[in-house]
N, C-alpha and C positions, 0 to 999 in steps of 0.2 A: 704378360698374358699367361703365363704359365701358374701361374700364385690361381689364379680363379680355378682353370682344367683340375688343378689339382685336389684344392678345395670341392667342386664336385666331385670326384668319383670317391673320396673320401667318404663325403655324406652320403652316396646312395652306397658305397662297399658296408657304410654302418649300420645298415637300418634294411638287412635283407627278409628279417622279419615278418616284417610287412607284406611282402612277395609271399610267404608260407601262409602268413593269419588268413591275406584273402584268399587263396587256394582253398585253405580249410576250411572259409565259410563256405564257398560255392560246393565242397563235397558236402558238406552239413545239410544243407538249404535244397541240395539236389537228392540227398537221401530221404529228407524229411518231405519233400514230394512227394516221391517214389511211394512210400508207406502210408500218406495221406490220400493217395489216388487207388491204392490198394491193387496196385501193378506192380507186384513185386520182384516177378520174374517178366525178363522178353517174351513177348508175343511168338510162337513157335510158328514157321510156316509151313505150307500144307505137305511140303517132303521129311516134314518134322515130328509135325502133331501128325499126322495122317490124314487121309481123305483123296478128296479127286481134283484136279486141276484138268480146265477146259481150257482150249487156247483154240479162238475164231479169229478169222480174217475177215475184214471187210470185202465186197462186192459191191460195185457200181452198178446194178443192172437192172433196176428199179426207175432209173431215171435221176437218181438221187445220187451228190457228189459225194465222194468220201471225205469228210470237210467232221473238223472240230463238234461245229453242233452237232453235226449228225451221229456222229461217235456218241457225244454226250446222252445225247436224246435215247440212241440204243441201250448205252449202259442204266441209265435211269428205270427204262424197261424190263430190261435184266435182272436191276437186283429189286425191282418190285415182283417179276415173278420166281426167282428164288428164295426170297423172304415168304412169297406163297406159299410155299414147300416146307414154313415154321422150321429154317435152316438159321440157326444162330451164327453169326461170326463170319457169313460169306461174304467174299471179295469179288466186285466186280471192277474192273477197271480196267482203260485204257492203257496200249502199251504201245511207244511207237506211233506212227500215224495211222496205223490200219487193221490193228488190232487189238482185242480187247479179251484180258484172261479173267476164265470163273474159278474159282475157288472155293472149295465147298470143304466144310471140316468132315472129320470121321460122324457118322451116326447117319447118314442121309441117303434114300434113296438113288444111287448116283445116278442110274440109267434112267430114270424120271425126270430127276433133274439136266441131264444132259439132251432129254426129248423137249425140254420147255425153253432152253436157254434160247437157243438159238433160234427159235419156229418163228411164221410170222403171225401173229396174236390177229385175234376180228376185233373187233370195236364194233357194239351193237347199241341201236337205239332203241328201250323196250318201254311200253307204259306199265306205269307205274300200281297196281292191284290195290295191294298193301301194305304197308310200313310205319317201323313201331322200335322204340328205342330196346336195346338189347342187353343182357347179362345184367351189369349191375346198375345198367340207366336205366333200366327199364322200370317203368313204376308199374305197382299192381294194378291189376284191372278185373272189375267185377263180373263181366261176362265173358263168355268163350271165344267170341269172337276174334281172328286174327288181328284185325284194325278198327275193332273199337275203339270210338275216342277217339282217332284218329285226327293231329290237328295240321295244318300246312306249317312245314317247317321253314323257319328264316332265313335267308340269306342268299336264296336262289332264285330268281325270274326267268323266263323268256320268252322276250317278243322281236315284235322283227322291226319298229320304227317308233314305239310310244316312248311318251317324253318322261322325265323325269319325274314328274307330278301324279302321272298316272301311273307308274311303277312303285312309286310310294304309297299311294293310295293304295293300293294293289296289296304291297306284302300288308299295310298296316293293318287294313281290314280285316273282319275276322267273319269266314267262311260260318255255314252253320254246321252243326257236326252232328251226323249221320248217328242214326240209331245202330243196336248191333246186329239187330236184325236185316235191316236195311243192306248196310254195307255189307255185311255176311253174304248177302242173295246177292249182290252183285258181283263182286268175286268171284262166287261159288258160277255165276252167270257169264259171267268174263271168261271162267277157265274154262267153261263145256263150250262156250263157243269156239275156241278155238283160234282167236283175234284179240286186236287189241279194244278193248273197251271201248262202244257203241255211243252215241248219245244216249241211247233208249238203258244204256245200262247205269245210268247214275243214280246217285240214290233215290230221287225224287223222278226217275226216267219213269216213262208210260210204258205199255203193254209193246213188247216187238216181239216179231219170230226168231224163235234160237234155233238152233240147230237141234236135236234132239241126241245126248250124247248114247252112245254105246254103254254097255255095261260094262265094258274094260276101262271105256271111255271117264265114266262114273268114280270105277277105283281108282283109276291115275291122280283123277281129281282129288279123292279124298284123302289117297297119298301126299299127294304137293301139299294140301293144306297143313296133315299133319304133319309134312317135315318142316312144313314152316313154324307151327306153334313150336315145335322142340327145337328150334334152329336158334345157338346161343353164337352170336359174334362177336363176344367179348374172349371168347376159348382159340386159341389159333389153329386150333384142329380140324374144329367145324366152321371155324371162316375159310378156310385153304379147303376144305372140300365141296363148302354151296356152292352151288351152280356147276360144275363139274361137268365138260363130259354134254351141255346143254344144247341142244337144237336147234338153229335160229325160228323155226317155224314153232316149238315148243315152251312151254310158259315154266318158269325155271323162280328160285332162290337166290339171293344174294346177299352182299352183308356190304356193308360202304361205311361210311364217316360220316357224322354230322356232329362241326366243333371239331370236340374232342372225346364223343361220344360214339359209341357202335350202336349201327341201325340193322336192321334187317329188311329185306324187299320182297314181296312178294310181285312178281313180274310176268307180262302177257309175252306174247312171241314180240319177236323184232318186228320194227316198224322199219325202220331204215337202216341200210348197213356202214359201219367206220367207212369204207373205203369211196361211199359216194360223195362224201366231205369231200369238198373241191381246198376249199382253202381255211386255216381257224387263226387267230392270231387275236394277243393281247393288245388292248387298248385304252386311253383314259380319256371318260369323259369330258372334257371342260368344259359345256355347257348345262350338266345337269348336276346330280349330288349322288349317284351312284357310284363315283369315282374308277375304279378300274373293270372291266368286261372284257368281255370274250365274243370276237365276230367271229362268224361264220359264216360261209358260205356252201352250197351245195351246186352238185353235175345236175343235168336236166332231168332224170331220174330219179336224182334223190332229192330235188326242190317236190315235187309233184307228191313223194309219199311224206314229205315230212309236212306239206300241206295239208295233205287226207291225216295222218295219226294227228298234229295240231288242233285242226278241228275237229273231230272227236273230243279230245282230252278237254278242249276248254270249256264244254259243256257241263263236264263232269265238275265235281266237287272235291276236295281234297281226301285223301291224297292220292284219288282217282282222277285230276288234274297234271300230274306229273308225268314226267319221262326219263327213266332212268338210263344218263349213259354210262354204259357197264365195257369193261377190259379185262380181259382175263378172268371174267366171271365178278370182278370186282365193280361197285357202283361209284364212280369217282362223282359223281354230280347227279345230283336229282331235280332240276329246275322245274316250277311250274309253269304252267301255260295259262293266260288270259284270255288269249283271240286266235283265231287261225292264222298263222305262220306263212305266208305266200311269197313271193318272187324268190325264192330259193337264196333268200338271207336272214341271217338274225343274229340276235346276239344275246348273252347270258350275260346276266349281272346281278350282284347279290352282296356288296361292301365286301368284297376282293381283296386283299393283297398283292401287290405286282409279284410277288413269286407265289402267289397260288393262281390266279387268270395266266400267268405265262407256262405256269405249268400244267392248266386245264386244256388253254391252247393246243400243247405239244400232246398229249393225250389225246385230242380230237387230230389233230392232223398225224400225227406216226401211232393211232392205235396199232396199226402192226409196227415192226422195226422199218425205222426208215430205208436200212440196209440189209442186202443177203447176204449173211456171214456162211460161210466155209470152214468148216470142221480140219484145224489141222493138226491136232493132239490129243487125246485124254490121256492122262495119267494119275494112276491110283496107285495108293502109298498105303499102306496099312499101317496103323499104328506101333506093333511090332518094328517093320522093317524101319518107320521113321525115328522109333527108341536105338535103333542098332546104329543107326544114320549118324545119331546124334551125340550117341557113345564114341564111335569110333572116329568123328572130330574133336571132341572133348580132348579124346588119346593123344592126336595126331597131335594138339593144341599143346597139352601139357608134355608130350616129348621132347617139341621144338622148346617151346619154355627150359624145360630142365638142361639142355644142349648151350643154352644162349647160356645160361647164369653156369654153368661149367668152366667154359668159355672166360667168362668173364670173370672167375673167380682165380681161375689158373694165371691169367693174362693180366690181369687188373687187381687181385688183392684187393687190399681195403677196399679200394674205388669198388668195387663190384657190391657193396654196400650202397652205394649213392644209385647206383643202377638197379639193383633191385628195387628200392624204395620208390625209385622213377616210374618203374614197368608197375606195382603194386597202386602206385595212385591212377597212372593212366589205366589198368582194368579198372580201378572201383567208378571213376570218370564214365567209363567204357559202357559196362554193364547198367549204370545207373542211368545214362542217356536211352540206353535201347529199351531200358525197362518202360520211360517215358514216353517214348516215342509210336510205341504200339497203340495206345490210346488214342493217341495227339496226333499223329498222319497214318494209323494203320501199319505202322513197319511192324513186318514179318522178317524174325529170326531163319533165315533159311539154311540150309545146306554150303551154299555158294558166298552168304555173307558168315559164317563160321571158318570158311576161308580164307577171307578176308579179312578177319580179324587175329588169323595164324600169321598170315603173311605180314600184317601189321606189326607182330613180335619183333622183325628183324628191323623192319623203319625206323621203332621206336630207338632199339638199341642200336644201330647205326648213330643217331645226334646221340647217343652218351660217348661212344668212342670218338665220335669228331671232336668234340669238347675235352676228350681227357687227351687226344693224342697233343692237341694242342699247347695245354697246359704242359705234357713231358717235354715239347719242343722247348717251351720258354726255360725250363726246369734245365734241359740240354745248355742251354748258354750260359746257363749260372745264376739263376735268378732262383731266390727264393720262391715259397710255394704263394705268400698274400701276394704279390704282383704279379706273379705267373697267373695266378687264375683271374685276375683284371685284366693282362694284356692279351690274354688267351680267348677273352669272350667276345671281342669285337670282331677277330678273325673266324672264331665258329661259328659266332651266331649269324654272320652272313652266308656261311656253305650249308648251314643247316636248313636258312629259311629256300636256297635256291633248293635244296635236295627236297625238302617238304612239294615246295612249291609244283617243281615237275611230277610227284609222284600224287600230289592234289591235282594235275591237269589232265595227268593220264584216267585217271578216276574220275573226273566230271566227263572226259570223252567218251569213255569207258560207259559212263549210264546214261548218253545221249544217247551215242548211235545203236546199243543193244536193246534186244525184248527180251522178256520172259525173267527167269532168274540170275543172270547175271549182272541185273542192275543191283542184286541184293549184294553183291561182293562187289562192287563198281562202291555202291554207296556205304558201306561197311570202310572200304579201305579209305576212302576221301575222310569221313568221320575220322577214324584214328590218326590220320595225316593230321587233322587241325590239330586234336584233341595232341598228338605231339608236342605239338608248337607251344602249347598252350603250359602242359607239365615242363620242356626242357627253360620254358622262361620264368615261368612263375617257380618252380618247384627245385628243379635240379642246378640251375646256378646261384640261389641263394643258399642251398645247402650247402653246396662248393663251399662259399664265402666264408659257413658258421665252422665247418670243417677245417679250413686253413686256420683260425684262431685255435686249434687244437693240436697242442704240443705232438702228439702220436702222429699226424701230416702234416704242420708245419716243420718239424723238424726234420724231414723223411725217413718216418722208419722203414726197416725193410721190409714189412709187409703191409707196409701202406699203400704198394705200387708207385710210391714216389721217390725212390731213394734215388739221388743223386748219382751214388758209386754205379750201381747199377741200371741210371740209365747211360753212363758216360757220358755225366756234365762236368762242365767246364769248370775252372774255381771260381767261387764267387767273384759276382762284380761289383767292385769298389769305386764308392763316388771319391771324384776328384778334383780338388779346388781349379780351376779353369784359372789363368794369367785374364785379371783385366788389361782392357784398354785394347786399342788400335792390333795391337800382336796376337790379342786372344782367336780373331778369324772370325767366320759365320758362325751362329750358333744354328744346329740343326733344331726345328719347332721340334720334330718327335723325339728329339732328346731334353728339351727341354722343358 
């Protein structure tokens, strides 16, 4: 049995190779990512690059549990209203169970944004004036009119119990389309009233009494219209400030999605408010072909006016049939209306996606946050102070460095070669992962994970000295250096894998049970823990191997770190023919 054991470690002691070729594809292959995603440096975090960092607490006292979705549902919230704020690169996320940090880079109003994060938003139901594709969707049009040409856009319905066949009918059909004059006077009729759009106000509506506006009255009016015609929503500057600031009893601008294109709104006061939604939730058809929709339901209150704005609306004509629901000024859905709306239910539907109706859903049920958050930090970092931050890790970074390889050059000689080259592939590993990684799940470079990659310095090289002391020990008894460093890597690489292993448990505990920034040094140190493992097996004991066939360590010179005299080994050990037969005694397996 011994003819085989031996025959293997033969074969893998020859062919350590292999262990370096694949290392070196994976650096290859991970660099050539890295330059092909054009993330060439880490992602810097907000104590780094600079900026403001917000840290909210959950509150229960809405009615509402502090539970998973509801976290979700707020951060969702969150970074649609500081993406409002045309804020690039902001982080919203959940920390912990009950709290959720904003993270806003340098260049942004913070105290704006620190008023929007956290408030609890309206959700308002307004009809729909006028609307018209914007910026570059928007096709020319031969008259002045805001919603000239005006056609019913696809994809949206709402009724409260028609079938499948009449909703079909419905979108397919094609509305007649209003002159420019026509619809001009309605609008212009719509806004000095003061309401939401009338029967008597559609295009084709008879004579009714309006209100007779004021001469301020007049200019408001002609204001709205004209901030409408110059209202481009393809610009993030002028989508983030329509409607701003809007009134619910007041007829305001908007800018929303349709597809993949930006619309603009022109919009009457609220008819109904977010908060009388009793219940909204996604649903799928399985008896019609509209496939997924959005129910709703409303309080006693808000059944009643959204029966009154219904019927109004569906008299009207496109796209004086609609209802825009609006969120932070923003138009998530603009459905039309067919018939009046009664028993305080309905539902939208419009060839859905279950994650666009489940997320229309949560937009009608949490227009505001589901939860009251608590203010329990701001901190702002200027970009200066995060350069100084950064520098002075860098230092702290390359002192430790320079200390270890001192250390190691005094103490270890040649070997402090194999160890350098170990610490030099585990950075490029290092930096080329974090570079990845900011893209790929948002890791931020912070302050606390720059310590953690100091402190990583001494992990790493802790498994090169457990491997070399072991090797001196075997060297101690009088073994040459080729089976010193075979019999030396069964016993390291078992104290290595438990020393990784504790110091990867402390690090997964480490970024459970913490918030805020100490998970970046939590998950910082757990990464180089693997990434360890990974260089002392692939990387640093086939070196060993290629090493010991090199007369300068196999023979121990004295500044190899392996010299026999000097470590006070024993004389070599001489194999010796064994007595067969009956007299010879037990053969030890591990001697043999």
């Amino acid at each position: 049995m011994a003819a085989p054991k031996k025959g293997r470690s033969a074969s893998a002691q020859s062919k350590p190779g292999r262990s370096l070729a694949l290392i070196l594809i994976a650096i290859v292959a991970l660099t050539g990512g890295m330059f092909a995603s054009g993330h060439t440096t880490p992602r810097l975090g907000i104590d780094l690059a600079g900026g403001t960092s917000i840290t909210l607490k959950a509150k229960a006292d809405q009615g509402s549990a502090v539970n998973k979705a509801n976290m979700d549902t707020a951060v969702e919230i969150m970074n649609r209203r500081v993406n409002g704020l045309g804020v690039s690169e902001a982080e919203v996320q959940t920390q912990g169970t009950d709290n959720i940090i904003v993270n806003i880079p340098r260049g942004t109003n913070s105290k704006e944004a620190q008023q929007q994060v956290g408030t609890t938003a309206k959700l308002y139901f307004r009809p729909v004036l006028a609307s018209e594709p914007s910026g570059a969707a928007a096709s020319p049009s031969p008259s002045g009119s805001p919603s000239a040409g005006s056609s019913p856009k696809p994809g949206s319905s709402s009724s409260p119990s028609a079938s499948s066949s009449q909703k079909a009918s419905s979108s397919s059909s094609t509305s007649p389309t209003s002159s420019a004059t026509t619809q001009g006077r309605a609008v212009t009729d719509a806004l000095k009233a003061g309401s939401s759009p009338s029967p008597s106000a559609t295009p084709t509506g008879g004579p009714s009494p309006k209100p007779t506006p004021s001469a301020s009255g007049g200019t408001d009016t002609a204001k709205l219209q004209a901030a409408y015609t110059a209202l481009d929503c393809s610009k993030p500057d002028q989508r983030a400030k329509a409607g701003k600031d809007a009134k619910p009893g007041e007829s305001t601008i908007a800018c929303g999605t349709v597809g993949k294109n930006p619309y603009k709104y022109l919009l009457g006061p609220a008819g109904v408010d977010g908060t009388e939604v009793k219940k909204a939730q996604a649903v799928f058809d399985t008896q019609g072909a509209s496939g997924w929709q959005v129910q709703m339901s409303f309080d006693s209150a808000g059944a009643k006016k959204f029966a009154d704005i219904t019927g109004g609306l569906a008299k009207n004509q496109a796209p004086q049939n609609e209802f825009g629901i609006v969120l932070d000024g923003e138009v998530v859905s603009s459905p039309y209306v067919s018939l009046a709306i009664t028993g305080g239910s309905a539902y939208i539907s419009g060839h859905f996606t279950q994650q666009e109706a489940q997320s229309l859903a949560n937009m009608l049920s949490y227009g505001a946050l589901p939860l009251s958050f608590q203010e329990q930090s701001v901190t702002t970092v200027t970009a200066a102070l995060g350069g100084q931050q950064l520098h002075a890790g860098l230092l702290a970074g390359a002192i430790g460095l320079a200390l270890v390889v001192l250390y190691l050059v005094v103490y270890y000689r040649g070997l402090s070669l194999v160890a350098m080259a170990s610490l030099v592939v585990s950075a490029i590993l290092t930096y080329v992962i974090m570079s990845l990684l900011g893209p790929a799940i948002h890791f931020a470079l912070n302050l606390p994970a720059v310590c953690g990659a100091i402190v990583a310095i001494g992990i790493t090289a802790d498994s090169f000295i457990v491997y070399f002391e072991r090797i001196r020990d075997e060297i101690r008894e009088g073994r040459s250096l080729r089976p010193a460093v075979e019999r030396a890597w069964p016993r390291a690489r078992r104290t290595v894998l438990v020393s990784d292993f504790v110091s990867f448990l402390a690090a997964a505990v480490l970024f459970i049970v913490t918030v805020g920034k100490v998970q970046g040094f939590a998950f910082t140190l757990g990464l180089t823990t693997v990434l360890d493992v990974v260089v002392v097996f692939l990387f640093t004991k086939p070196l060993m191997t290629l090493l010991a066939r090199r007369k300068f360590f196999g023979n121990g010179h004295k500044w190899s770190g392996l010299d026999p005299k000097s470590l006070g080994g024993k004389p070599p050990l001489r194999r010796t023919r064994r007595p067969a037969g009956p007299a010879a005694g037990p053969v030890d397996p591990k001697e043999a």
